[in-house]
C-alpha positions as CSV (number, residue, x, y, z in Angstrom):
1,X,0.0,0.0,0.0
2,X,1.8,3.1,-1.1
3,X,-0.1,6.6,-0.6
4,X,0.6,10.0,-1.4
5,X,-0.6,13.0,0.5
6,X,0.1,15.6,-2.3
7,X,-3.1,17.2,-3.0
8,X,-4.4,19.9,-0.7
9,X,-7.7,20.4,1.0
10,X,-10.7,21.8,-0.5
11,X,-10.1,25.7,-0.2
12,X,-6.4,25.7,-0.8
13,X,-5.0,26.5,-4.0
14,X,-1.4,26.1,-5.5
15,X,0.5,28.2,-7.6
16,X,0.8,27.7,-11.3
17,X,4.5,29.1,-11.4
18,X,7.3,29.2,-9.1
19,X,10.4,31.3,-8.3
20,X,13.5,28.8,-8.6
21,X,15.0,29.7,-5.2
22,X,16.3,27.4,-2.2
23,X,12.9,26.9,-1.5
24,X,12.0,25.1,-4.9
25,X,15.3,23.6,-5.0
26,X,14.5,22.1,-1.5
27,X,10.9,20.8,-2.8
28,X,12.5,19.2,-5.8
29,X,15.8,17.6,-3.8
30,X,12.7,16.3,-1.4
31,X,11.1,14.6,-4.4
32,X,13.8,13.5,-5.9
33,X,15.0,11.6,-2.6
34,X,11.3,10.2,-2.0
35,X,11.8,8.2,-5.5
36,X,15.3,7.2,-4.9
37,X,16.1,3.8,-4.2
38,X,17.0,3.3,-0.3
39,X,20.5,2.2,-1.1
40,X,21.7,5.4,-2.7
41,X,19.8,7.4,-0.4
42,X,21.7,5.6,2.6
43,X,24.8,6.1,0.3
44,X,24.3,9.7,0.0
45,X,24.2,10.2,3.8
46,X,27.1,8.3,4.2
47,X,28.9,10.3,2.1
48,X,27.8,13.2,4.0
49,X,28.7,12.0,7.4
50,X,31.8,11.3,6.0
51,X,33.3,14.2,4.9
52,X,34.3,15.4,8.6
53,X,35.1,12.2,10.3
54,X,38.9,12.7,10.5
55,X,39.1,16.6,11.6
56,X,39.5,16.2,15.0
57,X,41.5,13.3,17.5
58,X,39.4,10.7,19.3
59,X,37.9,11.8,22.3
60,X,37.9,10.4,26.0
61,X,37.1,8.3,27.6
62,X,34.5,6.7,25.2
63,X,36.2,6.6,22.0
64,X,39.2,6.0,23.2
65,X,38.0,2.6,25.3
66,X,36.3,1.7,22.4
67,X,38.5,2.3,19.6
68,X,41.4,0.9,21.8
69,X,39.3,-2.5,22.5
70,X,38.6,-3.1,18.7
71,X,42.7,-1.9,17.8
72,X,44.0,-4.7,20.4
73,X,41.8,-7.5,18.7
74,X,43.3,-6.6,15.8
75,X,47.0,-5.9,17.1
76,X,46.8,-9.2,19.0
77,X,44.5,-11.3,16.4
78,X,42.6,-12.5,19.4
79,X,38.9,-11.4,18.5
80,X,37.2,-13.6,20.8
81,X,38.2,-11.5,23.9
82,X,37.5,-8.0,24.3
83,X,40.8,-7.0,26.5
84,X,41.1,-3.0,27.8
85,X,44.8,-2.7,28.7
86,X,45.1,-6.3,28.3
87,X,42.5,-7.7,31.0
88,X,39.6,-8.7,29.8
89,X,36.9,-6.4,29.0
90,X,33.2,-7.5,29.2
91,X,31.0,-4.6,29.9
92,X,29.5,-4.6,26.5
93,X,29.5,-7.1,23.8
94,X,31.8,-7.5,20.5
95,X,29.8,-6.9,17.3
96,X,31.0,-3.2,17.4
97,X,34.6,-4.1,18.5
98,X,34.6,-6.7,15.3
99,X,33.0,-3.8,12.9
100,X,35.2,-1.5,14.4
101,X,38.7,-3.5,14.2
102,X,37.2,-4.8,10.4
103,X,37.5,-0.5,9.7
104,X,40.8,0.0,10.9
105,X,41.9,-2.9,9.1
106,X,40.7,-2.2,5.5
107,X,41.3,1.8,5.8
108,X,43.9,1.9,8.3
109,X,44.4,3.2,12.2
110,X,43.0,6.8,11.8
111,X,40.1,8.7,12.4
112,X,38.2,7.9,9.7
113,X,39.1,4.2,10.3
114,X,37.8,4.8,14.2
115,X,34.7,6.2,13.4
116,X,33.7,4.6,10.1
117,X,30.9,2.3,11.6
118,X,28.8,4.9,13.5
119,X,28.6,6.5,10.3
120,X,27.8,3.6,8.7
121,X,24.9,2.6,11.3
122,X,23.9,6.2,11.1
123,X,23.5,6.0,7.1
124,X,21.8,2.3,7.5
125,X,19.2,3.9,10.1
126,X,18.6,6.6,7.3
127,X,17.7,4.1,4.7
128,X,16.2,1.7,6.6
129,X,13.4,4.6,7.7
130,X,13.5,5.5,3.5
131,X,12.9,2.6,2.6
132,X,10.1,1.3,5.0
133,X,8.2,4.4,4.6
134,X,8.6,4.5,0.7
135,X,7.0,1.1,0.5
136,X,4.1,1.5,3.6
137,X,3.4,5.4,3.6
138,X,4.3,8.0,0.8
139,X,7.8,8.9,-1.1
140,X,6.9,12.2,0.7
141,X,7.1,10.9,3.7
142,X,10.6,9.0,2.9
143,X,11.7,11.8,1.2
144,X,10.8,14.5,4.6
145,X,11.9,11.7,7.1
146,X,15.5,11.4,5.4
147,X,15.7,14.8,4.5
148,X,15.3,15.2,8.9
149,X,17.2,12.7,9.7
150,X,20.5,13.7,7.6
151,X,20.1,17.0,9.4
152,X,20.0,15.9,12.5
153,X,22.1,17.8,14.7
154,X,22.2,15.0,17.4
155,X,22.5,11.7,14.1
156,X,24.9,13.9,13.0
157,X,27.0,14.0,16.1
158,X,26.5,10.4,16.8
159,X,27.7,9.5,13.4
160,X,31.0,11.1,14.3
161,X,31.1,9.6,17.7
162,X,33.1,6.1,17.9
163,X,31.4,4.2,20.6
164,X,28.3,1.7,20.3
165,X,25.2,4.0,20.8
166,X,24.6,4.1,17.2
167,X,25.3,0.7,15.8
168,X,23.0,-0.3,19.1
169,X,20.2,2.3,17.2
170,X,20.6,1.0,14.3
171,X,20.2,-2.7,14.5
172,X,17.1,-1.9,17.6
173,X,15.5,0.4,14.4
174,X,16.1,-2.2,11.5
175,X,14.8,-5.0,14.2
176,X,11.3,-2.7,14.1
177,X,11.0,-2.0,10.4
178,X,11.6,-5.8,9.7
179,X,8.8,-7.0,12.1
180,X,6.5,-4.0,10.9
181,X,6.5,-4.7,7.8
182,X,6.7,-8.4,8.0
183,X,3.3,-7.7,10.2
184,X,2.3,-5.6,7.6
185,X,2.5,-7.8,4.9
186,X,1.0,-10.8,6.3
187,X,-1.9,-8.6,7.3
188,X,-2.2,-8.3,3.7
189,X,-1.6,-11.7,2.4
190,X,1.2,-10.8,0.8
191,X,5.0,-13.0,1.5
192,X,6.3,-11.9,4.8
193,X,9.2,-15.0,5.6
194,X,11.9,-13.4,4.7
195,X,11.2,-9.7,6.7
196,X,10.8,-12.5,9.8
197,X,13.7,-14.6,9.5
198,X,15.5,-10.5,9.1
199,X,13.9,-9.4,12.6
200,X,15.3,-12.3,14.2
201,X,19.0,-12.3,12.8
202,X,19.0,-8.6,13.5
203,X,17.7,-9.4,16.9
204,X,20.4,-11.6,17.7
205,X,23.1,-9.2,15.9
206,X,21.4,-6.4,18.4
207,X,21.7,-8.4,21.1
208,X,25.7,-8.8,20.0
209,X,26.1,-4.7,19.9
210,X,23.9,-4.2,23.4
211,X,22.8,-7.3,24.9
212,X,19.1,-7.9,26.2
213,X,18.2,-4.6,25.2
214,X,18.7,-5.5,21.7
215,X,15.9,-7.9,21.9
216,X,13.5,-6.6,24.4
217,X,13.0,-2.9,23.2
218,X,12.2,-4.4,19.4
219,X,10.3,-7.2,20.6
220,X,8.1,-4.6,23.2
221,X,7.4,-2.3,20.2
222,X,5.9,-4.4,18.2
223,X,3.8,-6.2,20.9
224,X,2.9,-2.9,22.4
225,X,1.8,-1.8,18.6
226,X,0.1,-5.3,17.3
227,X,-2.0,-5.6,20.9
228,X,-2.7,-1.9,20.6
229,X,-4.2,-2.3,17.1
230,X,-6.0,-5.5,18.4
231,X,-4.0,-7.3,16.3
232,X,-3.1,-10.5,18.7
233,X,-2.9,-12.9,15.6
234,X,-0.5,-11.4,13.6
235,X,1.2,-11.0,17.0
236,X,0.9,-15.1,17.3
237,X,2.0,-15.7,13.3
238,X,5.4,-13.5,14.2
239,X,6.6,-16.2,16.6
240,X,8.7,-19.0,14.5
241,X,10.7,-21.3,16.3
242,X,12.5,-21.4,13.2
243,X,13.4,-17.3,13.7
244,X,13.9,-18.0,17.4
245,X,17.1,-20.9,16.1
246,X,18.6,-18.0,13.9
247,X,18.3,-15.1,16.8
248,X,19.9,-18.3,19.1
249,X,22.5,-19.2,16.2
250,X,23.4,-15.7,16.0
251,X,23.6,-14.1,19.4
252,X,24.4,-17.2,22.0
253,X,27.7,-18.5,20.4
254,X,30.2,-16.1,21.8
255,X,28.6,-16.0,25.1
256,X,28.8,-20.1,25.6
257,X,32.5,-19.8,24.5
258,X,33.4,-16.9,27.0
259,X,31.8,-18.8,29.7
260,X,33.6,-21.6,28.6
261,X,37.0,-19.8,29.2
262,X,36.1,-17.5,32.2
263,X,33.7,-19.1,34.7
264,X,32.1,-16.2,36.7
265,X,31.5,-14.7,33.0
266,X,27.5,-15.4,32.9
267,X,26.8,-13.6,36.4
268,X,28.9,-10.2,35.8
269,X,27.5,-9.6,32.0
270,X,24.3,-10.9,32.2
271,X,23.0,-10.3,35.8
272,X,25.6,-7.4,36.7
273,X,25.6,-5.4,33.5
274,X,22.0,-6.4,32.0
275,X,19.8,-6.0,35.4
276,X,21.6,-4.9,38.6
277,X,23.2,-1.6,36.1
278,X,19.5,-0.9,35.1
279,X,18.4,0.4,38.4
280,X,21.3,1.3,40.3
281,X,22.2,4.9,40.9
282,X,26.1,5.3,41.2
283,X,26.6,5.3,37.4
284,X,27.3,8.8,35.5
285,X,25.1,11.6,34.6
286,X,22.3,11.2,36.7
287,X,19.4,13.1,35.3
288,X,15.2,13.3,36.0
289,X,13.2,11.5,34.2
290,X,12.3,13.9,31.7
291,X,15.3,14.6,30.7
292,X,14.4,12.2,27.3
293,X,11.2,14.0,26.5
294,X,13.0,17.2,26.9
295,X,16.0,16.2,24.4
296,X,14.1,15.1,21.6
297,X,12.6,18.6,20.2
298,X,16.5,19.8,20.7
299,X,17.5,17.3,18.7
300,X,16.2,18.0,15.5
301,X,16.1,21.4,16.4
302,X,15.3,23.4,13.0
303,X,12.6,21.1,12.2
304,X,10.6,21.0,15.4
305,X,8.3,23.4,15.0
306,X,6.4,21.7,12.6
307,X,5.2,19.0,15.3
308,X,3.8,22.0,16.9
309,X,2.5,23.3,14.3
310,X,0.7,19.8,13.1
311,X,-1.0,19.7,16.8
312,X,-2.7,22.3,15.6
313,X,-4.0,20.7,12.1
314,X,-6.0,18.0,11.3
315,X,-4.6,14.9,13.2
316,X,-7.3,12.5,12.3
317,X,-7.3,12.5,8.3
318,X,-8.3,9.4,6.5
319,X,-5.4,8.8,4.9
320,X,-4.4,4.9,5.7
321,X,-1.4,5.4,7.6
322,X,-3.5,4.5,11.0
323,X,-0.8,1.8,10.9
324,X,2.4,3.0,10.2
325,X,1.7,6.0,12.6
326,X,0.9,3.5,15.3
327,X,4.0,2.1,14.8
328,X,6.2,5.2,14.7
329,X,4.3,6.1,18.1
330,X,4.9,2.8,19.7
331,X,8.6,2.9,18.7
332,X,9.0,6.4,20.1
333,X,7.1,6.1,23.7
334,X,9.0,2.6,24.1
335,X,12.3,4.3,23.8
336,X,11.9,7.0,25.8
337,X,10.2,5.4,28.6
338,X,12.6,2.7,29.1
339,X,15.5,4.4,29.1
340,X,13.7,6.8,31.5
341,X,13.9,4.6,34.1
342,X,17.5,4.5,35.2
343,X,18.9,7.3,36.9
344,X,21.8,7.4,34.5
345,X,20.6,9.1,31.4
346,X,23.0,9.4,28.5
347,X,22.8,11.6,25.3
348,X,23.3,8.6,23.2
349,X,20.8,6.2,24.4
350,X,17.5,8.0,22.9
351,X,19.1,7.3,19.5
352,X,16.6,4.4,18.7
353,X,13.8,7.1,18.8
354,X,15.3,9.6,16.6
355,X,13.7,7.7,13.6
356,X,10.3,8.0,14.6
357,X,11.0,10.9,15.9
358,X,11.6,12.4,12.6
359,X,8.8,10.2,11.0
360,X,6.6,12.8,12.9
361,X,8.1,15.5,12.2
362,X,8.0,14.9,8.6
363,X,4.3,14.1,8.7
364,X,4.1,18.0,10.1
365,X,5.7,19.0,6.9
366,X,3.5,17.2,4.8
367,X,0.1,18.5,6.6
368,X,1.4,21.3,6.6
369,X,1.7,21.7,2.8
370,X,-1.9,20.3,2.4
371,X,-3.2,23.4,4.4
372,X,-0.5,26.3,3.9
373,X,0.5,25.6,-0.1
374,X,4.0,23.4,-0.4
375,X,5.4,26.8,-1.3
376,X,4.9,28.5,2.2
377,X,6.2,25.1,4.1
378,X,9.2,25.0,1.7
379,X,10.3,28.1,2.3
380,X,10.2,27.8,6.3
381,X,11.9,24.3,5.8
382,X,15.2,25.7,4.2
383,X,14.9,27.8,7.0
384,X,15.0,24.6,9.1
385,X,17.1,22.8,7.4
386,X,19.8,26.0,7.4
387,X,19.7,26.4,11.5
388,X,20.2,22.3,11.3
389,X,23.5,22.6,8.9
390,X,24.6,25.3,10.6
391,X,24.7,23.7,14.3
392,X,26.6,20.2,12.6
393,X,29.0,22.8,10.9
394,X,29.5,24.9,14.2
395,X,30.0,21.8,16.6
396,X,32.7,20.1,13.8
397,X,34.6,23.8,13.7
398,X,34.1,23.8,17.6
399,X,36.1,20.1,17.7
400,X,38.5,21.9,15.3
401,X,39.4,24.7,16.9
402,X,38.7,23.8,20.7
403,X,40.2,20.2,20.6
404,X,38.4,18.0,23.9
405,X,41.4,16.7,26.4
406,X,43.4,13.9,24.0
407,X,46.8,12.2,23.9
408,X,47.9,12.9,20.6
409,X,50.4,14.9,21.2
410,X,51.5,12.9,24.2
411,X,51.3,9.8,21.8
412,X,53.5,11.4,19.1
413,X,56.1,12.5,21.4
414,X,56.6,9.0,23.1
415,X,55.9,6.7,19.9
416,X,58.7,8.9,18.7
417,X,61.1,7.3,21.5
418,X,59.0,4.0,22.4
419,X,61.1,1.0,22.0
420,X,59.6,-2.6,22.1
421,X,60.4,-4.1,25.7
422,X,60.1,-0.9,27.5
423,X,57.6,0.1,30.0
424,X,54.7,2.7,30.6
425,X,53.2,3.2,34.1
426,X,50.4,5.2,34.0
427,X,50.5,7.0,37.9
428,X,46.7,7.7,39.2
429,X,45.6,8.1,35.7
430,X,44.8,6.5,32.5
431,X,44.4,7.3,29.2
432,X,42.4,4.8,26.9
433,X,43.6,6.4,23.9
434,X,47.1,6.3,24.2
435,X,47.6,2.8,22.1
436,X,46.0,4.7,19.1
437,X,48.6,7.2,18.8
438,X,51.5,4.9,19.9
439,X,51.9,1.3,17.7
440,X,52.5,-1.8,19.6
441,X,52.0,0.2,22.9
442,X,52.8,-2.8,25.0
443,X,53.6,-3.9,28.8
444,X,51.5,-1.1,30.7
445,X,50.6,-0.6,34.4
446,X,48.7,1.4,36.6
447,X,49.6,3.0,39.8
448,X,46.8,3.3,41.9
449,X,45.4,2.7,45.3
450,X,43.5,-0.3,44.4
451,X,42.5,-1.5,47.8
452,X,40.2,1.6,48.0
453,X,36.5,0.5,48.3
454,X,35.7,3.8,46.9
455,X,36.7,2.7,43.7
456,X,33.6,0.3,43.4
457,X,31.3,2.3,44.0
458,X,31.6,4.8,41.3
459,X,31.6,4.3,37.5
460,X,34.9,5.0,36.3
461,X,37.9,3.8,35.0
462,X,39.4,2.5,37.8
463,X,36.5,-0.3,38.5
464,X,36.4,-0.8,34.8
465,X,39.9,-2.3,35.3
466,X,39.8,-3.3,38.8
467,X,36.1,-5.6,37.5
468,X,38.4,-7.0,34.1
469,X,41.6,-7.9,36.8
470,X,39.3,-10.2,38.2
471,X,38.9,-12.1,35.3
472,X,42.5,-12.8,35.0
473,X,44.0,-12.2,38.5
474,X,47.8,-13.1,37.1
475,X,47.9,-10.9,34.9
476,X,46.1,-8.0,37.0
477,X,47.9,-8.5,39.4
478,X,51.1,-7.0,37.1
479,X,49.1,-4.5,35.7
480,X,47.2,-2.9,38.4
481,X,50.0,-2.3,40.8
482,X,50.5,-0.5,43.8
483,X,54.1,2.2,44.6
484,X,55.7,-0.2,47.0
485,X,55.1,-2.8,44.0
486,X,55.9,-0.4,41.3
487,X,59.4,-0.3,42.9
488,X,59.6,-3.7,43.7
489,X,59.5,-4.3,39.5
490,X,61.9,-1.4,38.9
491,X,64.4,-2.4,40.8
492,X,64.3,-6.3,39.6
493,X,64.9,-5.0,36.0
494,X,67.2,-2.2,36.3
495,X,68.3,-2.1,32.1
496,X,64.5,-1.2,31.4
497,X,63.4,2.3,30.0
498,X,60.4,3.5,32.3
499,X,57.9,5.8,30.7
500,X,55.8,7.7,33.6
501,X,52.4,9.0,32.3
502,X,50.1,11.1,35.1
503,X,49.5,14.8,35.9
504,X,52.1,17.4,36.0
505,X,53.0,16.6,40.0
506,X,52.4,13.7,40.1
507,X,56.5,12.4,40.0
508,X,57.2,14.7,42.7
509,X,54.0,13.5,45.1
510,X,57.6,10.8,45.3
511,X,60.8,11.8,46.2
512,X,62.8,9.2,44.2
513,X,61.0,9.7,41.0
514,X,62.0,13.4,40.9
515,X,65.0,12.5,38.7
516,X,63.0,10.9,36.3
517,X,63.5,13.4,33.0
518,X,60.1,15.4,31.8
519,X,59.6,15.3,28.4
520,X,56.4,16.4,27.8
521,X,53.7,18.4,29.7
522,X,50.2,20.0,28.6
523,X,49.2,21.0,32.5
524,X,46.8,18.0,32.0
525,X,49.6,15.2,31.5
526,X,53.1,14.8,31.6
527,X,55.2,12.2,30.8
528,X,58.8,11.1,31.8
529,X,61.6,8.8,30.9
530,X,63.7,6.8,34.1
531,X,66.4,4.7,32.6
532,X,69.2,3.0,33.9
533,X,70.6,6.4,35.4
534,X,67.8,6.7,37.6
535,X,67.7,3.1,38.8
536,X,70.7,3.6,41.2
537,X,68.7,6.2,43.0
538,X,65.4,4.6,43.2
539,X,67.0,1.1,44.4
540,X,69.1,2.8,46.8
541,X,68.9,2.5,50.5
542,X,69.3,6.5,50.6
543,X,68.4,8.5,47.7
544,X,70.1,11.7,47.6
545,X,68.2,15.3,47.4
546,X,66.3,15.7,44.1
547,X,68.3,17.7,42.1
548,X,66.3,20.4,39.5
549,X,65.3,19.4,36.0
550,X,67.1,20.2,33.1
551,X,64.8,18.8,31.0
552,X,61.2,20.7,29.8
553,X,59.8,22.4,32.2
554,X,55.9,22.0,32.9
555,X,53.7,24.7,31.4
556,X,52.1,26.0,33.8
């Protein structure tokens, strides 16, 4: 069923001739997109995410943990184990540590490598909403809902953003398009098997990128939807036990094998990280409950006034879409009220709503342009579209000009100096993203006091190591190390070169590391070298008085 809302109500006239100014450029480049197959539309948005993914350095801590995860798989060849300085690393699953380390592979280790598949999932959203729209709504509505979606200020920003939020969007969306319109099409006796067996391999691929929550925010739209619409036998003909061996096939493999290997591996990912993270409270960015509700008009900012201004229309045209708006609605209110729940409410998690999201706001458009003459709506839309361009344009020259905390510079100083075999002790600190800017960053530590139960109780990255240590307490226990230990390794292997990574004081919070030379300093980070001419001071039964550097001095 494919309908098109292009004719205006009775009363409203359109004109015979128009200007050829953004506005009709806008109204055509709409059209054109509506009858353009979903793969080049998802192409062309791809191509537009693209163009700025390599301007600026990873950020921290999320890209960098990410980014890092997915570069050791492919550094070590081991892509079984997510490991995060070597320890291994379950908090989330590995799809996007596979896609990821796939990226870096074929394009290389850079920035566009890193951030390749959030763009990807971000373009694959985009034409999976084009696509599902173009066969059960309008081309105006595929056309409008792309058109919003490529705008996006906050899709925009998640396709630049390296972490899983957005391949977790996608695959949750594509999961709801299958089983709508495999719902949709048996409702009208047309094939529907292969849209099923799709909504259950993407459910177990979602439930490789997030976990549960790849299953059960799908699998409640569509129930919340079908039983809303009274449709409980379409509901009933969407469970196959043939689908449910494929989601099985697909998502349980890797989780069997890990348990196989690490024991206490089904309790901490599925019980810890899938129930008792839901409703705790120590996690960051606490926010109210609103906070969701409140997000979503800011992000699609330009274009939100048309949901206002289709409150005030005609909601209840007979136009066939009952369905497909139910849909949308379900999708939307799903979304925001289960991630409402937890006190911890990031940016990135609404991301499976932004589709719908922009379903309804393109729906505005086009009611808008049955009442006000497309002319009017086009000309406030570039309008929209311009304040939407211009916030994506100001936030990349923002990232260009006002570069986030990074260690790129730190890296290029000591990859220029790192030698295989030597050491790097990170002291009270740690930077996930060092091993990006360093190659074959090898034998870290960390320096901490790891006997605090603080640590626990907060998320950071201290209990992010402290949790993966416990996996493999060998080799935690040389990794997360205490001073007294720190100096216990020193002095057994006196011929090693020492790199010290932690904040500008942190050597001299220790009298015998003051004669470690500075080499680099940002008043965030410094870094040293202690060598063999050091050793005889820090092994000593007496060191002797620190002596002043001669080295770089710290910016202060």
């Amino acid at each position: 069923m494919s309908i098109e809302n292009s004719f205006p109500p009775s009363g409203v006239t359109l004109p015979l001739g128009r200007a050829r100014g953004p506005a009709y450029w806008l109204g055509q480049g709409v059209r054109n997109l509506g009858t353009l197959s979903s793969l080049a539309v998802g192409l062309l948005a791809l191509l537009w995410f693209a163009l700025t993914l390599g301007v600026y350095p990873l950020l921290i801590p999320d890209e960098g943990r990410y980014v890092g995860v997915a570069l050791s798989m492919l550094e070590s060849g081991d892509y079984l184990v997510p490991r995060l300085d070597g320890l291994p690393f379950f908090h989330k699953p590995p799809l996007h540590y596979w896609l990821t380390a796939l990226s870096l592979k074929v394009l290389g280790v850079n920035f566009v490598g890193a951030r390749l598949v959030p763009a990807l999932m971000a373009a694959l959203l985009i034409a999976g909403m084009h696509a599902f729209l173009k066969r059960h709504a309008s081309q105006q509505h595929a056309g409008w809902t792309a058109l919003i979606l490529v705008s996006s200020p906050l899709l925009f920003g998640a396709s630049h953003y390296a972490n899983l939020d957005m391949t977790v969007a996608a695959l949750i969306s594509s999961c709801v398009l299958l089983g709508g319109h495999a719902a949709l099409q048996m409702e009208q006796g047309r094939p529907y098997r292969w849209a099923l067996m799709g909504l259950y391999a993407t459910a177990g691929l979602a439930f490789l990128a997030k976990g549960l929550i790849g299953i059960l925010i799908p699998g409640g739209i569509l129930v919340f939807w079908l039983l809303g619409r009274g449709q409980w036998r379409t509901l009933l003909r969407l469970f196959s036990l043939t689908g449910l061996g494929v989601l099985l096939l697909v998502a349980t493999p890797w989780m069997w094998l890990m348990q196989a290997r690490y024991p206490g591996f089904f309790d901490y990912y599925i019980v810890y990280q899938h129930f008792q993270r839901f409703l705790e409270t120590g996690f960051n960015n606490p926010q109210p409950f609103w906070f969701y509700f409140a997000l979503m008009p800011v992000a699609t900012l330009g274009w939100t006034p048309f949901l206002f201004k289709r409150l005030r229309g005609s909601v209840n045209s007979p136009d066939g879409l009952g369905p497909v708006r139910g849909l949308m609605l379900s999708a939307l209110l799903t979304v925001l009220v289960f991630f409402s729940i937890p006190t911890s409410k990031l940016v990135g998690y609404v991301l499976p709503a932004i589709g719908p999201w922009a379903f309804f706001l393109a729906d505005g458009v086009i009611r808008r342009s049955q009442w006000d003459g497309a002319a009017k709506v086009e000309r406030f839309a570039v309008w929209s579209l311009g304040v939407c361009v211009a916030i994506c344009a100001f936030a990349v020259g923002a990232m260009i000009l006002r570069p986030q905390a990074n260690s790129q510079a730190l890296g290029r100083v000591l990859a220029s100096e790192y030698q295989q075999g030597d050491r790097v002790v990170f002291l009270n600190t740690y930077r996930y993203d060092l091993g990006f800017y360093v190659p074959g960053l090898q034998n870290i530590s960390v320096m901490e006091r790891w006997d605090d139960p603080e640590i626990m109780r907060t998320d950071s990255w201290r209990k992010e190591l402290l949790e993966a240590a416990r996996f493999e307490p060998q080799r935690g226990a040389m990794t997360l190390i205490d001073w007294e230990t720190l100096r216990q390794q020193l002095c057994r292997d006196s011929k090693a070169v020492v790199w010290l990574i932690g904040s500008p004081d942190a050597v001299r919070q220790s009298q015998v590391l003051n004669y470690a030379q500075r080499l680099y300093d940002d008043q965030r980070i410094a870094l040293w070298r202690f060598d063999h001419d050091e050793f005889a001071l820090m092994c000593g039964e007496t060191p002797k008085a620190a002596q002043p550097e001669t080295s770089a001095q710290p910016g202060r």
